[in-house]
BADRENDO-79293 format. One record per residue (C-alpha): residue in three letters; chain; z negated, x, y. Coordinates in steps of 0.5 Angstrom, whole numbers, plus 2048, in hexadecimal, padded with zeros to 3 digits. Layout:
> ALA_A_Z_X_Y
...
end
This chain:
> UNK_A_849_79D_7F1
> UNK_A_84C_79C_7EA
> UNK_A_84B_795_7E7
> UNK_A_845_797_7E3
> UNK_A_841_79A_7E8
> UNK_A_843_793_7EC
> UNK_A_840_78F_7E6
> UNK_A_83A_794_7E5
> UNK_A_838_792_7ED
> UNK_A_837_78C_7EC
> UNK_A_833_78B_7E5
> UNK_A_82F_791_7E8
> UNK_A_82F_793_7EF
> UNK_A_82D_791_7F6
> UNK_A_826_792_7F9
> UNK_A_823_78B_7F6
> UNK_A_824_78F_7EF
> UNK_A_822_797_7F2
> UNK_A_81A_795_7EF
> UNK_A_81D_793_7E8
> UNK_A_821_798_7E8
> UNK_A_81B_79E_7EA
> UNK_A_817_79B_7E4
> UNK_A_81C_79B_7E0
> UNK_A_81E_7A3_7E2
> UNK_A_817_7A4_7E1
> UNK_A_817_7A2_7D9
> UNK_A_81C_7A8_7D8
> UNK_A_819_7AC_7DC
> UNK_A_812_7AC_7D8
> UNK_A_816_7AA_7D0
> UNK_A_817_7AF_7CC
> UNK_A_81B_7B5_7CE
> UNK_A_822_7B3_7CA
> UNK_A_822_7AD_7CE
> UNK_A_822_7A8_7C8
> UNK_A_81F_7A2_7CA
> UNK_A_81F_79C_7C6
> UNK_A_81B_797_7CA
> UNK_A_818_796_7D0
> UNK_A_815_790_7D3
> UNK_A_814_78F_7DA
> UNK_A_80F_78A_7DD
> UNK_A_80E_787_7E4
> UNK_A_815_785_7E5
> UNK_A_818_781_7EB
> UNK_A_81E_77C_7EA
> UNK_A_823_782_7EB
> UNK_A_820_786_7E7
> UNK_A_81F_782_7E1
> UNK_A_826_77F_7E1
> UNK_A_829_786_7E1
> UNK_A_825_788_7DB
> UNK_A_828_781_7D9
> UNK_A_82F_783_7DA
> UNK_A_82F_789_7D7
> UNK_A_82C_787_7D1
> UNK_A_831_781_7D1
> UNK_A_82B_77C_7D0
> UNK_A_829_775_7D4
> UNK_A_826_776_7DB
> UNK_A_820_773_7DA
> UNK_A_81B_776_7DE
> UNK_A_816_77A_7DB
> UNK_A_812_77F_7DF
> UNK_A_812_784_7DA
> UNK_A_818_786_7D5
> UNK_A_819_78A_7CF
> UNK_A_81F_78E_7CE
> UNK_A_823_791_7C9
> UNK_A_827_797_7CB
> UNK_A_82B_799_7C5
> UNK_A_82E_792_7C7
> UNK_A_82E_792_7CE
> UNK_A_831_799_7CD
> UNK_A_837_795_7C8
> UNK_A_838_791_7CD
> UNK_A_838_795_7D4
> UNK_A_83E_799_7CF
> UNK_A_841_793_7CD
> UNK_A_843_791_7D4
> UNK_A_846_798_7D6
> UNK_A_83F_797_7DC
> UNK_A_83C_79E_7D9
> UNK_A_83A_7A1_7D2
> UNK_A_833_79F_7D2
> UNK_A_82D_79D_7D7
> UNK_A_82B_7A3_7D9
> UNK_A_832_7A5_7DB
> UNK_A_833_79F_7DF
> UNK_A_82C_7A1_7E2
> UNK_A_82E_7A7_7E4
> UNK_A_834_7A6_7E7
> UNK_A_831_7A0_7EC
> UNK_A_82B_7A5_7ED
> UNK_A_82D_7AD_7EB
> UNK_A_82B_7B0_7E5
> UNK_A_825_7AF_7E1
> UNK_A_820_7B4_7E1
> UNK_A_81B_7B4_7DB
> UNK_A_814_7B6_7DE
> UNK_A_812_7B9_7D9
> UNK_A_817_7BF_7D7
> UNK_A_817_7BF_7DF
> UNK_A_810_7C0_7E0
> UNK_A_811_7C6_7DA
> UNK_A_817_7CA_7DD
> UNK_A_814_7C9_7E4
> UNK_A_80E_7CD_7E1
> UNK_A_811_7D2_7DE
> UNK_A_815_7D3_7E4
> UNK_A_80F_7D5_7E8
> UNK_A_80C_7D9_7E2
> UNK_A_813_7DD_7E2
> UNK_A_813_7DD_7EA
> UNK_A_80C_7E0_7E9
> UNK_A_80C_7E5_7E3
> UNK_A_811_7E9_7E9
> UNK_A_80A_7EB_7EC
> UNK_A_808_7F1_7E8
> UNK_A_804_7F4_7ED
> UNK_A_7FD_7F3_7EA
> UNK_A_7F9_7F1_7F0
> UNK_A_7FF_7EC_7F3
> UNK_A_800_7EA_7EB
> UNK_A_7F8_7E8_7EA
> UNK_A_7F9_7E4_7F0
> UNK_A_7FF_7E0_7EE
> UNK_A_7FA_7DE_7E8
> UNK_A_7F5_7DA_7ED
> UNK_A_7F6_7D3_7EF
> UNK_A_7F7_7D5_7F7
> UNK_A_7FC_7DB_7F5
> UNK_A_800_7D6_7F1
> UNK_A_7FF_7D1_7F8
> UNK_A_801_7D7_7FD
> UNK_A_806_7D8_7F9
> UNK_A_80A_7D2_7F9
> UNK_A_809_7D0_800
> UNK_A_80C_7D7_803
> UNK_A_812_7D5_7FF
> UNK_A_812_7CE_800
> UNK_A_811_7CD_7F9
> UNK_A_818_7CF_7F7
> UNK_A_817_7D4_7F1
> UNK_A_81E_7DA_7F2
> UNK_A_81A_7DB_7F9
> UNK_A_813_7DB_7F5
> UNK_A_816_7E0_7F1
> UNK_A_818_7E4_7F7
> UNK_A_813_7E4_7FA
> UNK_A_80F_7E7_7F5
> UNK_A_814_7ED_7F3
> UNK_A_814_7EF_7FB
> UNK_A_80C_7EE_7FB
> UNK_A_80C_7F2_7F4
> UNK_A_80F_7F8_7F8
> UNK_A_80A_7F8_7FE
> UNK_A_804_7F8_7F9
> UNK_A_806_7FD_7F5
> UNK_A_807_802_7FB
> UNK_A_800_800_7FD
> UNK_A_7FA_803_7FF
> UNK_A_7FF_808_804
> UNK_A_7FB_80D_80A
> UNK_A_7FD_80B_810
> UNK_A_804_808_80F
> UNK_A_806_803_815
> UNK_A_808_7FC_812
> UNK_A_80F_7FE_815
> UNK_A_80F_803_811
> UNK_A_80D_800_80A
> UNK_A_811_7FA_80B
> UNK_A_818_7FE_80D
> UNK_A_816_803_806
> UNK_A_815_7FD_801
> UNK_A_819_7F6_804
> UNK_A_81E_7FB_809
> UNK_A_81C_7F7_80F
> UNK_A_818_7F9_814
> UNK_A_814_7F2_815
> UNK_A_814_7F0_80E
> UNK_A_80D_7F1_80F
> UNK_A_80C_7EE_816
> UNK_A_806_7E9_817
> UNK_A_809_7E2_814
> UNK_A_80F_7E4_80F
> UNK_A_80D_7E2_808
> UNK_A_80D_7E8_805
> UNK_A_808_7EA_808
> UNK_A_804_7E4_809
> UNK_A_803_7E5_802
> UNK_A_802_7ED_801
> UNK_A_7FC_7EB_807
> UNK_A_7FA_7E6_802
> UNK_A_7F8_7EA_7FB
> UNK_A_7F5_7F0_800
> UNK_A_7F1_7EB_804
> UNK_A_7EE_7E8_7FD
> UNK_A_7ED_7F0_7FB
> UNK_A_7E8_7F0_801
> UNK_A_7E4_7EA_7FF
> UNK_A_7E2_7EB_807
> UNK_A_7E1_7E3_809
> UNK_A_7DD_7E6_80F
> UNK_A_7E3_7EA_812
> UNK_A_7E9_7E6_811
> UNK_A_7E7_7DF_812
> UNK_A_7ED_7DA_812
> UNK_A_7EB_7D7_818
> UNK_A_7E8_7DB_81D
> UNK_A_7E3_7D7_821
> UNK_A_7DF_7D8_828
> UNK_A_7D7_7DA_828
> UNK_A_7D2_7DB_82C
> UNK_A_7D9_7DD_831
> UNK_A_7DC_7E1_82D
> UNK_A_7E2_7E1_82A
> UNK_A_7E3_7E3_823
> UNK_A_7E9_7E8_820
> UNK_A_7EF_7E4_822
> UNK_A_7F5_7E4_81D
> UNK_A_7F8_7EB_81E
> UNK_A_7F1_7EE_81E
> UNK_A_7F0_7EB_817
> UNK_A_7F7_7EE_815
> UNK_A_7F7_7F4_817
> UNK_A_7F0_7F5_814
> UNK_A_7F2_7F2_80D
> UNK_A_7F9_7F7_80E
> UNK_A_7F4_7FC_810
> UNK_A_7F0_7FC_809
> UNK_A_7F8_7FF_805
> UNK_A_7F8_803_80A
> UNK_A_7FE_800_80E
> UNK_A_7FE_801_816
> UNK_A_7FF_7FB_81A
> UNK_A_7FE_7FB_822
> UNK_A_7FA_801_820
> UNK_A_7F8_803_826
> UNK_A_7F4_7FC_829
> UNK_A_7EC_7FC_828
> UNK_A_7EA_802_826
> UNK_A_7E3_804_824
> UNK_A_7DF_806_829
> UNK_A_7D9_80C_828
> UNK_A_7D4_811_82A
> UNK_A_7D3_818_828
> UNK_A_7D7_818_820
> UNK_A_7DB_81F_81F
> UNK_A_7DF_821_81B
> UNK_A_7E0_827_817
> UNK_A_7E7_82A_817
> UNK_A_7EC_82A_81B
> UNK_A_7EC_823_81D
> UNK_A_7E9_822_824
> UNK_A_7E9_81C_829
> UNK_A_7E9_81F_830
> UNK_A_7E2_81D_833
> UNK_A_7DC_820_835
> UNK_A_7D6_81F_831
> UNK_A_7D1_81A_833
> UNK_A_7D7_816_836
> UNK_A_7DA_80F_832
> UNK_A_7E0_811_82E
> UNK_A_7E5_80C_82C
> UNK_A_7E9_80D_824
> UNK_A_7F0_809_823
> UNK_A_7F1_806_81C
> UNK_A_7F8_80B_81D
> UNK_A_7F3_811_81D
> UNK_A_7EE_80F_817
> UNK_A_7F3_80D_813
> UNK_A_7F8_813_814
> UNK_A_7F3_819_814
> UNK_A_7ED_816_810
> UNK_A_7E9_81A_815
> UNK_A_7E3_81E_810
> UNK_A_7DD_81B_815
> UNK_A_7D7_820_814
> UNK_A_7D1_81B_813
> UNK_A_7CF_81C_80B
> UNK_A_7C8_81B_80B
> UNK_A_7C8_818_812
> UNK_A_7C6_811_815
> UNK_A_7CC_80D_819
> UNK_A_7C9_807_81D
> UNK_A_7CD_802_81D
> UNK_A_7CD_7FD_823
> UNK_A_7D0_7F6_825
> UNK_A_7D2_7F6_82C
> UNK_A_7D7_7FD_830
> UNK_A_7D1_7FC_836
> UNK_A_7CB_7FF_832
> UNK_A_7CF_805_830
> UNK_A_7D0_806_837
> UNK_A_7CA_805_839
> UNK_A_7C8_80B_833
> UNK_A_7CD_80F_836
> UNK_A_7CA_80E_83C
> UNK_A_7C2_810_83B
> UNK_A_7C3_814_835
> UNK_A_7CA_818_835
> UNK_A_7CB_81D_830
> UNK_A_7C4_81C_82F
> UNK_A_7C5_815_82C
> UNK_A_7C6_814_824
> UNK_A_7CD_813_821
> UNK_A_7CF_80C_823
> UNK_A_7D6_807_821
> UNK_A_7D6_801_825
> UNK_A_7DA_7FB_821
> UNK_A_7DB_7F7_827
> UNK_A_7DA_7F0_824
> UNK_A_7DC_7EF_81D
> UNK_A_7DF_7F6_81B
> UNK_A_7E7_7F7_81A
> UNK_A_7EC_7FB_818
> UNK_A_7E9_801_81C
> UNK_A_7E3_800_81B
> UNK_A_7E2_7FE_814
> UNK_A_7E7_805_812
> UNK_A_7E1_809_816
> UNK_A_7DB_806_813
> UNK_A_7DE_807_80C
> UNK_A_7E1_80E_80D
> UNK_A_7DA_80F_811
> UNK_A_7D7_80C_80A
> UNK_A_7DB_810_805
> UNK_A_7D9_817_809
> UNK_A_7D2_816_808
> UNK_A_7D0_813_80D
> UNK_A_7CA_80C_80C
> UNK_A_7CC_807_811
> UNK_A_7C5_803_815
> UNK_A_7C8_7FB_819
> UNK_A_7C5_7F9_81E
> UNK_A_7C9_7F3_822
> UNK_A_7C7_7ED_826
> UNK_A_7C2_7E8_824
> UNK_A_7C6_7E2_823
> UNK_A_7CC_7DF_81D
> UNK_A_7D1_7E3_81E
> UNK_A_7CD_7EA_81F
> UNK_A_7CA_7E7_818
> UNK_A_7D1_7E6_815
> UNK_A_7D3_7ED_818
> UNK_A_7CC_7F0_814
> UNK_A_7CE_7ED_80E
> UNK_A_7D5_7F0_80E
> UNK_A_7D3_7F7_810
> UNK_A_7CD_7F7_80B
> UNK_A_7D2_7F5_805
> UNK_A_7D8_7F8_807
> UNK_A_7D6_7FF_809
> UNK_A_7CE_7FF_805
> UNK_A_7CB_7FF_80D
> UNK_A_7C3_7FE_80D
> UNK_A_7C1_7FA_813
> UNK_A_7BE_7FD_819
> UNK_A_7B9_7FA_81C
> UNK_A_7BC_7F3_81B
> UNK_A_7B7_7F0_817
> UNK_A_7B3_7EA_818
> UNK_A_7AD_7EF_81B
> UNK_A_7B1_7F1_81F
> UNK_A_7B4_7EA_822
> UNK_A_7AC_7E7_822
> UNK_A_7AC_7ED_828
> UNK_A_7B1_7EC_82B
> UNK_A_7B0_7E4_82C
> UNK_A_7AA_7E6_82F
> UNK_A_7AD_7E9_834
> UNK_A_7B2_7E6_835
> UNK_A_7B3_7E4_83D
> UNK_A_7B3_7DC_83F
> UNK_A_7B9_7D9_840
> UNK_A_7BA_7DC_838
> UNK_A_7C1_7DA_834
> UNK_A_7C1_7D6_82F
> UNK_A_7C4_7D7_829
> UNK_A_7CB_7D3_827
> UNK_A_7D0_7D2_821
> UNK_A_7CE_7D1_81A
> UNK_A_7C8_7D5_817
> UNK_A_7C9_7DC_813
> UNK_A_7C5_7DE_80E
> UNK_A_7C4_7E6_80E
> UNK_A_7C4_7E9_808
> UNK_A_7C0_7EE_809
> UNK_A_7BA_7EB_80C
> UNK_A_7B8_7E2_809
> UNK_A_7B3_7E2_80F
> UNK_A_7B8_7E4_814
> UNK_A_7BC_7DE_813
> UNK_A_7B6_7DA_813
> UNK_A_7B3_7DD_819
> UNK_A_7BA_7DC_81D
> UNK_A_7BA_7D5_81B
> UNK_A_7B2_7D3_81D
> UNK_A_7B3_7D6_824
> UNK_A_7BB_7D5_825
> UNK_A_7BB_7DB_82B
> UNK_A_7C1_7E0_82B
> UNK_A_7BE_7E7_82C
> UNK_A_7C4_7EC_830
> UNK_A_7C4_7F3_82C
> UNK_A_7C5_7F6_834
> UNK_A_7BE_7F3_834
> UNK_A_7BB_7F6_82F
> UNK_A_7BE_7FF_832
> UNK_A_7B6_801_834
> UNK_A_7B4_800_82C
> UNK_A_7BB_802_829
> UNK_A_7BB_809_82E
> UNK_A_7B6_80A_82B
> UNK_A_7B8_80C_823
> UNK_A_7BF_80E_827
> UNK_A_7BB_814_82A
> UNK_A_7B7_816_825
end
């Protein structure tokens, strides 16, 4: 260590002075932006402190817990004794450079804009503009802007590629990014390709971020929510887990599934995706139902007899969304029924909404009857209540008599419209 520094350790350095130091940082930090301060008073000194002050403004050491000082002179005498150029000088170069909040706060600004505008993409540009897309942004690029900016670029090619029809994820992440797994559940990229799509669907009911059990049963776990939000861009992932279930559909044209009329079939989200099957069902009623039993008990009473049937199997995923929606856009009108509980509320709100379902004998009529015949020992209702967008008085009578009412207990009167 040169002399100077020698001199300038023992005027200024060492812990007992780090809190003067920091304070007097702080007054560069926050002066104007070309660093010209010409006084600065500290206050709340201690003993050492005030004497440091004392020595570098060559004053007496008589203690005062608070000091004015003159920089320019400071600065002359720092300069003077070859011990630094100025005060700030010899602050930095005890502590490390000065940043001037101000200026650092505008370049950091403008860094983020600049990493953002990479995103042209109308949807990912959009969603860059909100406070949480700005948020995801930094936390899956720890904040550090040139990965923000690439980021962006590499979510910015996947977006413009989407909507697609019935490409696997592996596909599209190998086409756009060069890489296979680009894509895959966890990489940033596509964390906040899913991200855009999800604000798109504006679904709260079918991707909630913590699933949760009800009534006993679990609902979609991560890779059913993703899949389905894939699903929306027409994306494959596992596309062939949960398949939607259903009785008595056709399809015109040379699309067939190999099963007997009457008897349940099964449609992977790989097959409605990739052939977008031409269902014959304009000016048709689909009864849509909650639960895979009912339907088999159709099948089993009724047969080809039965009235076209899709089952959601709980809360609808990929499959099962793509169907109704492909079912809705043929013409055909869509009638819900599912369990008389919380979750068969949040399921009928969603189908309703979604795919513009009317209820089917899901009503609070219907429930009142069904709570009158209802069997002892009967199952009482659990979990936060739901409130049914299609019917006030359901939610009302649901919470005055807090029974769950089973859809599979209600099949006499539901196979009576399905014969019909």
């Amino acid at each position: 260590m040169i002399e100077g520094d020698d001199r300038l350790q023992r005027l200024l350095g060492g812990d007992a002075l780090a809190s003067l130091r920091r304070r007097l940082r702080q007054r560069f930090e926050r002066g104007p932006v070309d660093g010209k301060i010409e006084r600065l008073r500290v206050s709340n000194l201690s003993r050492d402190e005030h004497a440091a002050l004392a020595g570098l403004m060559g004053r007496p050491a008589r203690f005062s817990s608070s000091m004015q000082l003159d920089v320019q002179t400071v600065d002359a005498a720092l300069s003077r004794a070859g011990i630094a150029m100025s005060l700030r000088e010899a602050l930095e170069s005890i502590d490390g450079p000065i940043i001037h909040a101000e200026t650092a706060r505008a370049e950091l600004k403008a860094g983020w804009s600049k990493a953002i505008s990479v995103a042209t993409q109308v949807g990912l540009a959009s969603f860059l503009q909100t406070p949480f897309g700005v948020g995801l942004l930094k936390r899956l690029s720890n904040s550090e802007i040139e990965v923000a900016a690439r980021l962006c670029s590499r979510a910015d090619i996947v977006l413009k590629l989407l909507p697609v029809k019935g490409m696997t994820r592996a596909q599209l992440a190998a086409r756009c990014l060069g890489d296979a797994h680009a894509l895959d559940r966890g990489q940033a990229v596509a964390t906040l390709v899913l991200a855009v799509w999800r604000k798109l669907s504006l679904d709260p009911d079918a991707y909630e971020e913590n699933p949760t059990l009800e009534n006993g049963r679990a609902r979609e776990n991560g890779e059913d929510r993703i899949r389905d939000i894939w699903a929306k861009a027409g994306v494959l992932v596992n596309e062939l887990a949960r398949p939607a279930l259903f009785l008595n559909l056709q399809i015109n044209g040379n699309h067939t599934i190999p099963l007997a009329p009457g008897e349940p079939s099964y449609a992977s989200l790989r097959f409605l995706l990739r052939t977008d099957p031409l269902w014959n069902v304009r000016g048709r009623d689909i009864y849509v139902c909650e639960n895979p039993n009912l339907l088999a008990i159709a099948a089993d009473k009724l047969g080809v007899n039965c009235a076209p049937m899709v089952c959601t199997d709980g809360m609808p995923a990929a499959a099962q969304r793509t169907i109704m929606q492909q079912l809705v856009i043929a013409g055909g009108r869509l009638r819900y029924h599912g369990d008389f509980d919380w979750p068969g509320l949040r399921i009928g709100n969603h189908v309703m909404r979604e795919f513009g379902a009317v209820p089917w004998r899901f009503d609070a009529k219907e429930y009142l009857v069904a709570v009158a015949r209802a069997p002892s020992p009967d199952f009482a209702l659990t979990g936060p209540d739901v409130h049914a967008s299609w019917d006030e008085a359901l939610t009302a009578a649901m919470r005055t008599h807090g029974l769950a009412i089973a859809e599979e207990s209600l099949a006499d009167e539901l196979l009576q419209d399905l014969a019909r």
